[in-house]
The first five atom37 places (N, CA, C, CB, O) and aatype in JSON, in Angstrom:
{
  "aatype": [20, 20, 20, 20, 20, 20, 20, 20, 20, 20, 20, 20, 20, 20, 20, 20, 20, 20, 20, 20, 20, 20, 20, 20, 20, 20, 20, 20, 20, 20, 20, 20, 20, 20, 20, 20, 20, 20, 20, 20, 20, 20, 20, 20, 20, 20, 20, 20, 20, 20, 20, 20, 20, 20, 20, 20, 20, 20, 20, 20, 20, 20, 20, 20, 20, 20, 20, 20, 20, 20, 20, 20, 20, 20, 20, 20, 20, 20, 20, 20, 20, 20, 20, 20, 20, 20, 20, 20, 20, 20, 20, 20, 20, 20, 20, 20, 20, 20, 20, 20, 20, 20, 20],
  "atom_mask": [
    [1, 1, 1, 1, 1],
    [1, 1, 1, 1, 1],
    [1, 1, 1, 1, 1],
    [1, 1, 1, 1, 1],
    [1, 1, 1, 1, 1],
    [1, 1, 1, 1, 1],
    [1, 1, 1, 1, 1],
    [1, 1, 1, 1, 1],
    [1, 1, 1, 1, 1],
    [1, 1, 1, 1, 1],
    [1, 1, 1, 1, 1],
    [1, 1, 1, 1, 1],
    [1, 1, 1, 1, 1],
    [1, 1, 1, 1, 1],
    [1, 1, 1, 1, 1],
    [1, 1, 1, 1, 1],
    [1, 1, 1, 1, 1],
    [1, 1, 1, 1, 1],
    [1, 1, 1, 1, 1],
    [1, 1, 1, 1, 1],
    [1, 1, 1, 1, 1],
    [1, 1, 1, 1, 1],
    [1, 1, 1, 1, 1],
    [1, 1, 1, 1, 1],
    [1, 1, 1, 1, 1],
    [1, 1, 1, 1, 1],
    [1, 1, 1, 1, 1],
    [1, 1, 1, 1, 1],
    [1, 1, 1, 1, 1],
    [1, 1, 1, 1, 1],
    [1, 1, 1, 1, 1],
    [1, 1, 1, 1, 1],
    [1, 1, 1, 1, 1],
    [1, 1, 1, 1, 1],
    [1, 1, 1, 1, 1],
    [1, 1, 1, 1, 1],
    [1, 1, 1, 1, 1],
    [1, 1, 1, 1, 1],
    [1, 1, 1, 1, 1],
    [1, 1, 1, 1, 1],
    [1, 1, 1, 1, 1],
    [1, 1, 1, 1, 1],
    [1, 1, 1, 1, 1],
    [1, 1, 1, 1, 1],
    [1, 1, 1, 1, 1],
    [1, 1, 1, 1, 1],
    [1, 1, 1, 1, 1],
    [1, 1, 1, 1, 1],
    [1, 1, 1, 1, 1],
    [1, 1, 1, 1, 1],
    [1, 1, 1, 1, 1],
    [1, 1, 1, 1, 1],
    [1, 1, 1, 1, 1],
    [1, 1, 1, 1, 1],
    [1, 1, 1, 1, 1],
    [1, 1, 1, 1, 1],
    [1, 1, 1, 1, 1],
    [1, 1, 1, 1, 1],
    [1, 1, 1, 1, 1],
    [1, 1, 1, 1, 1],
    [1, 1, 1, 1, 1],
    [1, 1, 1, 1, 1],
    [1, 1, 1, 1, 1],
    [1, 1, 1, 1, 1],
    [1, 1, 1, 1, 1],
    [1, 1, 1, 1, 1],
    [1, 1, 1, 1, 1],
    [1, 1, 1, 1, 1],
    [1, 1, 1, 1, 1],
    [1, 1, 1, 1, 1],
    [1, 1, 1, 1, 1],
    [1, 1, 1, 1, 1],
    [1, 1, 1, 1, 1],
    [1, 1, 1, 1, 1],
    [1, 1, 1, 1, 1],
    [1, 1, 1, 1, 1],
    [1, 1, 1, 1, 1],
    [1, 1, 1, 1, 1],
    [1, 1, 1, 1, 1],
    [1, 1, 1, 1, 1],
    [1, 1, 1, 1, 1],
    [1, 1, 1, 1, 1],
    [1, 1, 1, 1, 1],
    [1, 1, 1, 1, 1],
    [1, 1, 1, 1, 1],
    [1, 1, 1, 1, 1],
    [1, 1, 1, 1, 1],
    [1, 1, 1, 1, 1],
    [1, 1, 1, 1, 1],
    [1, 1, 1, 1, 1],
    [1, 1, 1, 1, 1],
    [1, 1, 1, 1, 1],
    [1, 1, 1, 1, 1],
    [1, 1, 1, 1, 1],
    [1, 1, 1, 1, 1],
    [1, 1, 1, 1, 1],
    [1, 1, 1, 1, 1],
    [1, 1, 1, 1, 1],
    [1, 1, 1, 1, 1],
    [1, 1, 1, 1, 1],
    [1, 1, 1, 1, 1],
    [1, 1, 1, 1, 1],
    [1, 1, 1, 1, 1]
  ],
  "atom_positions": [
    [[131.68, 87.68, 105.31], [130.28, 88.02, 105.37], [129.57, 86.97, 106.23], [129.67, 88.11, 103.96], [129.42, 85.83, 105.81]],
    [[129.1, 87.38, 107.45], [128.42, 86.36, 108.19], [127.0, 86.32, 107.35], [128.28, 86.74, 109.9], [126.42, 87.33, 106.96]],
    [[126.46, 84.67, 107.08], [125.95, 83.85, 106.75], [124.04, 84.25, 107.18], [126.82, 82.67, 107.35], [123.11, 84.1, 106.4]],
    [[123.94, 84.73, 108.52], [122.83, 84.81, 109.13], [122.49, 85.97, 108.27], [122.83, 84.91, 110.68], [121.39, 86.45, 108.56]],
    [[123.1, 86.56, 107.32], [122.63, 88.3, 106.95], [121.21, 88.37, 106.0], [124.07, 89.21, 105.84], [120.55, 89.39, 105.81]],
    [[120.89, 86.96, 105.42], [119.53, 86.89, 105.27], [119.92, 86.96, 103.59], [118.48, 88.19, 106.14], [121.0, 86.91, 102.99]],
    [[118.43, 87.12, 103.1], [118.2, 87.24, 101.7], [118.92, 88.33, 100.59], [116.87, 87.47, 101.7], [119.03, 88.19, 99.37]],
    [[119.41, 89.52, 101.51], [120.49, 90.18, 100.87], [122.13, 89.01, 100.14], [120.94, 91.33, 102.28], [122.92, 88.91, 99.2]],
    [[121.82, 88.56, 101.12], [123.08, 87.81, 100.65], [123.55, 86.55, 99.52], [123.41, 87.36, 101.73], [124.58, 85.91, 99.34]],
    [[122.18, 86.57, 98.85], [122.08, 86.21, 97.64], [122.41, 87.15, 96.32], [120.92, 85.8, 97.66], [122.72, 86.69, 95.22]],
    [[122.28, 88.38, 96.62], [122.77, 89.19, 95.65], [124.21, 89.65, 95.98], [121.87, 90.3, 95.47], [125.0, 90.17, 95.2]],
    [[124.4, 89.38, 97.21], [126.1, 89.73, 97.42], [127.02, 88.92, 97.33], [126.5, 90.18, 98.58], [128.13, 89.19, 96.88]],
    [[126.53, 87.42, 97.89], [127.98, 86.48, 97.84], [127.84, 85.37, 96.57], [128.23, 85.47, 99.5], [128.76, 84.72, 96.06]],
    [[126.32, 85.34, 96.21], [126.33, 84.21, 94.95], [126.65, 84.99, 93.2], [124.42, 83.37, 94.95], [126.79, 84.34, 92.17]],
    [[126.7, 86.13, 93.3], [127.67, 86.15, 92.03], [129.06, 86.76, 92.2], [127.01, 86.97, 90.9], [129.62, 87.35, 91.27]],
    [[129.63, 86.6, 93.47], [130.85, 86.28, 93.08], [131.08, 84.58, 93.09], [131.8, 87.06, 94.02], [132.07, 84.04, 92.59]],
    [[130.16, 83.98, 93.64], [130.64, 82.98, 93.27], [130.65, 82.28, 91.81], [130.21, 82.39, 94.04], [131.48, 81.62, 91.19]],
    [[129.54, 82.67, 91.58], [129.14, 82.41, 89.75], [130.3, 82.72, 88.76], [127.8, 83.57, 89.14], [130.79, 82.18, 87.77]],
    [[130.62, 84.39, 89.84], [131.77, 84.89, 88.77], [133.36, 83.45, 88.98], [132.4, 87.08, 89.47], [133.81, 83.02, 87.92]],
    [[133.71, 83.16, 89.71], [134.65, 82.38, 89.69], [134.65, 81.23, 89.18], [134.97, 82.27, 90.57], [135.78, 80.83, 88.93]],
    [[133.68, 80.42, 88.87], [133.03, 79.38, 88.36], [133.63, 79.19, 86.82], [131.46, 79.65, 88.47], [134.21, 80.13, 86.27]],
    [[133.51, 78.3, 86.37], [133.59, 78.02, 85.23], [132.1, 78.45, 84.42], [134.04, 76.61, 85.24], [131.19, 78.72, 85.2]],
    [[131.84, 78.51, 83.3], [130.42, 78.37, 82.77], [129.85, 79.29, 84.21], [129.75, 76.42, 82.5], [128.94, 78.72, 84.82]],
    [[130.3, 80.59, 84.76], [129.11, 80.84, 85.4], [128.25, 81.76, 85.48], [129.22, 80.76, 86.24], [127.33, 81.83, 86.29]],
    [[128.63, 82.85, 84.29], [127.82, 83.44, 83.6], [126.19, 83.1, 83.35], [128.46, 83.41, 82.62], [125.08, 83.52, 83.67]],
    [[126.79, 82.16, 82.61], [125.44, 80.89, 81.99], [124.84, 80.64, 83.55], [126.25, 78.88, 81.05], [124.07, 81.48, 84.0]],
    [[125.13, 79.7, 84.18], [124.85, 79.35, 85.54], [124.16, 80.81, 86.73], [126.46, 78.71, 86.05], [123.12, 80.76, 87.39]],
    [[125.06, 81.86, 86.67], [123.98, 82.71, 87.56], [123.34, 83.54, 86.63], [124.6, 83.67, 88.79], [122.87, 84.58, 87.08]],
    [[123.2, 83.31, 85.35], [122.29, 83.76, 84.68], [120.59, 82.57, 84.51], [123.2, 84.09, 83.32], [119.4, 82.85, 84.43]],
    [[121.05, 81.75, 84.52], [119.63, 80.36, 85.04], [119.18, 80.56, 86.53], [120.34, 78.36, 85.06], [118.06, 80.34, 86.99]],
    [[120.18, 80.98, 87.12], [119.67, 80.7, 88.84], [118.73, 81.57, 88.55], [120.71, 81.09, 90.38], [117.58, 81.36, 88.19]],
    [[119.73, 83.38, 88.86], [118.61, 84.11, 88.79], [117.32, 84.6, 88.11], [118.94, 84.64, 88.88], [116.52, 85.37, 88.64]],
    [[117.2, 84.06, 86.87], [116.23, 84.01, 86.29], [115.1, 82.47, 86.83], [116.81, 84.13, 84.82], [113.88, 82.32, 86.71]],
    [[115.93, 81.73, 87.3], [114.9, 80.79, 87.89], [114.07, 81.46, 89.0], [115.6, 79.52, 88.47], [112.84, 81.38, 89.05]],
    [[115.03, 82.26, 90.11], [114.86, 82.99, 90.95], [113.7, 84.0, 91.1], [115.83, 83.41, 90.95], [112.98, 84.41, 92.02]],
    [[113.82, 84.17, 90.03], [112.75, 85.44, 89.73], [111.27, 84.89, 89.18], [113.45, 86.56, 88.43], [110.24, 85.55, 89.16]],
    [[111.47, 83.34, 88.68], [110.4, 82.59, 88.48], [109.64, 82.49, 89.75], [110.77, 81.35, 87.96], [108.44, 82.66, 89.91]],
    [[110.57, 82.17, 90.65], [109.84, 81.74, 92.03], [109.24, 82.98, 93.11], [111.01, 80.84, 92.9], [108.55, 82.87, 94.13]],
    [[109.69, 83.91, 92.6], [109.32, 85.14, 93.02], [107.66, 85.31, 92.57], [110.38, 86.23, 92.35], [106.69, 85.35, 93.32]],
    [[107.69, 85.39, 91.17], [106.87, 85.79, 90.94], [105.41, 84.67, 90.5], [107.44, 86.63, 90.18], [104.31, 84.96, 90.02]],
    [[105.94, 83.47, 90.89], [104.83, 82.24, 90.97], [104.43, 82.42, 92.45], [105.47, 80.51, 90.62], [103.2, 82.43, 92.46]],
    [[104.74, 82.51, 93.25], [104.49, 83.05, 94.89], [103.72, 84.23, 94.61], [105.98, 83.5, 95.9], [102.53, 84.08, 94.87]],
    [[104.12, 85.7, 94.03], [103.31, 86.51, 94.39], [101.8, 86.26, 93.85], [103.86, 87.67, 94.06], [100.79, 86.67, 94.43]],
    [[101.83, 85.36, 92.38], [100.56, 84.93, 92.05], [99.63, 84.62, 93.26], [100.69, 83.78, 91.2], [98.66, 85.26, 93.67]],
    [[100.2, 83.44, 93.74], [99.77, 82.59, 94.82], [99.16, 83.33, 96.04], [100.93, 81.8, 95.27], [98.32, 82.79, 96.76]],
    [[99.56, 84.46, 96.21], [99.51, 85.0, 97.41], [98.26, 86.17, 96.88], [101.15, 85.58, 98.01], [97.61, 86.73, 97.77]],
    [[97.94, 86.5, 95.35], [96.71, 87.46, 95.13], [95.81, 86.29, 95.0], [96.72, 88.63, 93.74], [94.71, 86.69, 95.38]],
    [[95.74, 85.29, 94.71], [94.69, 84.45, 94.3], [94.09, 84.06, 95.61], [95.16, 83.25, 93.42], [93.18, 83.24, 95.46]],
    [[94.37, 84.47, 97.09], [93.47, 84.34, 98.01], [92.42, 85.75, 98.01], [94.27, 84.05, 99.35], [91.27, 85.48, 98.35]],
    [[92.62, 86.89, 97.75], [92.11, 88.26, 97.36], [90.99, 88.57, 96.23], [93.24, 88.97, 96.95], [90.09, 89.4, 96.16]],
    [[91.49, 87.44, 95.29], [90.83, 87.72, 94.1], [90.04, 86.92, 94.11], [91.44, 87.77, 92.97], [89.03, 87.27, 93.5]],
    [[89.97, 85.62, 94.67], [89.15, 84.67, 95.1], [87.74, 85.04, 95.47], [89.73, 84.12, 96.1], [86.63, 84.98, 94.94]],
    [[88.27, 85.47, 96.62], [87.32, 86.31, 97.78], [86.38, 87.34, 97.08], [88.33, 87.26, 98.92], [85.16, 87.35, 97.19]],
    [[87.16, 88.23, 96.31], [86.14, 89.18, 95.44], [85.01, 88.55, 94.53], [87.0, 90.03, 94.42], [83.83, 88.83, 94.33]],
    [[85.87, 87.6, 94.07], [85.12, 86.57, 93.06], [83.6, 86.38, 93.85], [86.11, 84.85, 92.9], [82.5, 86.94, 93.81]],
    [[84.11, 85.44, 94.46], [83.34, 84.98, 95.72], [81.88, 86.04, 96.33], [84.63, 84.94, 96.98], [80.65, 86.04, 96.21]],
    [[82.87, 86.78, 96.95], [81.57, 87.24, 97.97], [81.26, 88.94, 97.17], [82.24, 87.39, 100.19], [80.16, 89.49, 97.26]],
    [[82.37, 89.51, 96.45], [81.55, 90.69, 96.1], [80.97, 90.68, 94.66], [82.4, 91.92, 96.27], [80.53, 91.71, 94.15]],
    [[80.97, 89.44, 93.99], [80.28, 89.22, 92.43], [81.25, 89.82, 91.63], [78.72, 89.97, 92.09], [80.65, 89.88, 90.55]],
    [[82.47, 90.37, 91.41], [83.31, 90.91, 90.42], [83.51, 89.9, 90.1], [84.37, 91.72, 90.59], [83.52, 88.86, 90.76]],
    [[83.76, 90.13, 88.66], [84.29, 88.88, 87.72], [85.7, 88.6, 87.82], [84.06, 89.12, 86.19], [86.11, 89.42, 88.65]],
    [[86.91, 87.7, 87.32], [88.06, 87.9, 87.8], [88.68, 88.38, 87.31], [88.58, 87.26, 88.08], [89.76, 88.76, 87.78]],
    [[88.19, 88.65, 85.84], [89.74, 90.39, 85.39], [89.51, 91.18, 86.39], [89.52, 91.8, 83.66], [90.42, 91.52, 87.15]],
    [[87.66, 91.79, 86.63], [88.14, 92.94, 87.9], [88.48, 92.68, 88.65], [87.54, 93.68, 88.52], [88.72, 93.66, 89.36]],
    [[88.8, 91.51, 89.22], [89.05, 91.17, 90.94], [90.72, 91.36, 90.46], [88.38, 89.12, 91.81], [91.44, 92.2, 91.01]],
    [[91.27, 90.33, 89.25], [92.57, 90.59, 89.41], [93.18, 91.9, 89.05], [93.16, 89.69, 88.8], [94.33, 92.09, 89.44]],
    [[92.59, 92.81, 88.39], [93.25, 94.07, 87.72], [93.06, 95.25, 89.53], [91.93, 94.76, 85.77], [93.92, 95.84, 90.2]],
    [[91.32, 95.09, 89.72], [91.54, 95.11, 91.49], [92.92, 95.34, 92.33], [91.13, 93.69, 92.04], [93.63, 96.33, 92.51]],
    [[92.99, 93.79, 92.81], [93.76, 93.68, 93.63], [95.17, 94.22, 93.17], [93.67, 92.44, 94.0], [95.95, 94.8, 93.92]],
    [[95.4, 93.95, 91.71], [96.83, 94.57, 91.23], [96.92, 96.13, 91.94], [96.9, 94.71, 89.31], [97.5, 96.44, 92.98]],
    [[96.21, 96.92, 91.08], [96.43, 98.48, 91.4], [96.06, 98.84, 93.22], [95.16, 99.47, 90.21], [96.19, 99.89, 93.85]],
    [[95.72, 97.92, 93.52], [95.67, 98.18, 95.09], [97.3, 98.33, 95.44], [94.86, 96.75, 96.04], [97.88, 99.39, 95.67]],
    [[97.98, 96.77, 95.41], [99.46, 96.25, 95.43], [99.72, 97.28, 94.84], [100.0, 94.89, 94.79], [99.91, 98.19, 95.65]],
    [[99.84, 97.58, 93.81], [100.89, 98.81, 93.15], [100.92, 100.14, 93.59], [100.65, 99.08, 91.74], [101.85, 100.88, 93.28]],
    [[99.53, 100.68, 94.63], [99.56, 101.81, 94.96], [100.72, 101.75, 96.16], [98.16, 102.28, 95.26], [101.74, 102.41, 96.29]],
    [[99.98, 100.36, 97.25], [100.73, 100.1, 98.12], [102.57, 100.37, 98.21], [100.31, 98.93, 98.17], [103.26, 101.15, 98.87]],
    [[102.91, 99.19, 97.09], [104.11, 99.41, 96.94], [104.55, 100.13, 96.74], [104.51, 99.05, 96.51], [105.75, 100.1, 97.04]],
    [[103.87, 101.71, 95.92], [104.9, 102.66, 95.38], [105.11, 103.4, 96.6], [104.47, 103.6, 94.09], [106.15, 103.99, 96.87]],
    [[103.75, 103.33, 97.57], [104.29, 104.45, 98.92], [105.61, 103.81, 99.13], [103.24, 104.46, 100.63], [106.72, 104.28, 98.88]],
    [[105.23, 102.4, 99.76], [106.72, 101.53, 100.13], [108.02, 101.75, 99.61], [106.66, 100.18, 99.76], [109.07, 101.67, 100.25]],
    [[107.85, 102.11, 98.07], [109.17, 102.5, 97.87], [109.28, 103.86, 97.84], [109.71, 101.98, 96.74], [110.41, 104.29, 98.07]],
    [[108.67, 104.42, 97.69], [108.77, 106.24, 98.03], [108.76, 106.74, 98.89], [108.01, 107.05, 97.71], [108.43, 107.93, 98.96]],
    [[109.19, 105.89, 100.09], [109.19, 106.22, 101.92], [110.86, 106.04, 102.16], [108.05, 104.72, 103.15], [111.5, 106.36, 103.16]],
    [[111.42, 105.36, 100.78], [113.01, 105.53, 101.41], [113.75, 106.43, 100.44], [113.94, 103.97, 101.55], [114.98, 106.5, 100.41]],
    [[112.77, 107.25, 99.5], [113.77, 108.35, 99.17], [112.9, 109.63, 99.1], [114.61, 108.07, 97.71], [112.84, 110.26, 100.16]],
    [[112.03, 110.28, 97.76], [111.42, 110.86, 97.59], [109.84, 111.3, 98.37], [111.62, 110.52, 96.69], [109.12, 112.24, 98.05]],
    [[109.56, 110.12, 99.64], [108.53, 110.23, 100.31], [109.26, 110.39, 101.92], [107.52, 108.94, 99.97], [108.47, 110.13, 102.83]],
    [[110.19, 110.65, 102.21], [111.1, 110.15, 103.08], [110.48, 110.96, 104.3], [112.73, 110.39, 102.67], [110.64, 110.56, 105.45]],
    [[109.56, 112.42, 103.93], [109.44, 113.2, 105.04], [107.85, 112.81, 105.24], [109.89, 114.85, 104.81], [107.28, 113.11, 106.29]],
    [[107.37, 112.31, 104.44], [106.0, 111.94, 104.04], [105.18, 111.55, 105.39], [106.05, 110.68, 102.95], [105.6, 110.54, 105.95]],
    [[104.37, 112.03, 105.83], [103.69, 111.34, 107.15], [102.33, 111.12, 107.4], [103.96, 112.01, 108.22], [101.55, 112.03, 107.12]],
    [[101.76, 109.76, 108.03], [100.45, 109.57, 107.9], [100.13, 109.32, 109.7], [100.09, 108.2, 106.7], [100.8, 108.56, 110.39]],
    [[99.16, 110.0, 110.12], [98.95, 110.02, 111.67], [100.49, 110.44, 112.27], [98.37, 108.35, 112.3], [100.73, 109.51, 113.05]],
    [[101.4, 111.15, 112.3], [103.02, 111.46, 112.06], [103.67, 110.03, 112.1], [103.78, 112.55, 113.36], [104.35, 109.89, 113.12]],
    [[103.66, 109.44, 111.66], [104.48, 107.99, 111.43], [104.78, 108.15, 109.45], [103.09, 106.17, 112.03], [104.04, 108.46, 108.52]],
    [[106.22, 107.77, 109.53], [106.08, 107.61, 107.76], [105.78, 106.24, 107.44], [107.55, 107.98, 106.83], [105.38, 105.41, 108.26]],
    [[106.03, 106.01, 106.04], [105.15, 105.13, 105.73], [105.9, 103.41, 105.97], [104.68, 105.57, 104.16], [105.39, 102.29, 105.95]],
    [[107.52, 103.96, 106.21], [108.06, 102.42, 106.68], [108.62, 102.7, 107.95], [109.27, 101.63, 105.67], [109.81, 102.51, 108.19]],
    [[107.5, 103.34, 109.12], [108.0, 103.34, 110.26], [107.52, 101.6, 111.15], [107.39, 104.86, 110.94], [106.36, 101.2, 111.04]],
    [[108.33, 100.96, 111.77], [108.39, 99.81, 111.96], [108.13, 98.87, 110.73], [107.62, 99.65, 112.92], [107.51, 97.83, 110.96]],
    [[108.49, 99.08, 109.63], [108.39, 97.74, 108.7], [110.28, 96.88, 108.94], [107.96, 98.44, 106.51], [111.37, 97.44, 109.04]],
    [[110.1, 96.14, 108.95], [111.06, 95.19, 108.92], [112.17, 95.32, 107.39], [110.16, 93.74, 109.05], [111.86, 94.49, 106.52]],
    [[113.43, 96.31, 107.01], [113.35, 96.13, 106.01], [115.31, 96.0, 105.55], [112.28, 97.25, 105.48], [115.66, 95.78, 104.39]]
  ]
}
């Protein structure tokens, strides 16, 4: 498996390595749950410039700014993921919805 293949390749080559390991059950069971810490301390990070802003300049308080910005993200994402199976023919201006996304 060449090396350059990116962030996929954390779910492909690090639990077989875990699996060969001694204790590595335990071990890629901490990573990836650390993993998923850092995932989701980043996505915080990344609404709190959004929710800020609402705060800020449109007077919403910050449950609405954060409950806001959530269901925005969640509408977003579900096209995102419903463009590679069940949205697949789906078209907006005729482009679907992950035409040029990087994915």
């Amino acid at each position: 498996m060449n090396p350059g293949e990116g962030p996929g390749l954390i779910f492909m080559s690090l639990p077989l390595a875990f699996q060969a390991m001694p204790l590595g059950t335990l071990f890629g069971s901490l990573f990836f749950l650390m993993l998923s810490m850092a995932a989701l301390t980043s996505a915080i990070s990344m609404v709190e410039a959004t929710v800020s802003w609402l705060c800020d300049n449109k007077g919403l308080s910050r449950p609405a700014a954060s409950w806001s910005t959530g269901i925005v993200l969640w509408l977003i994402s579900t096209l995102a993921m419903l463009s590679f199976n069940l949205g697949a023919d789906w078209t907006l201006a005729g482009k679907t919805f992950s035409t040029g996304w990087i994915t």
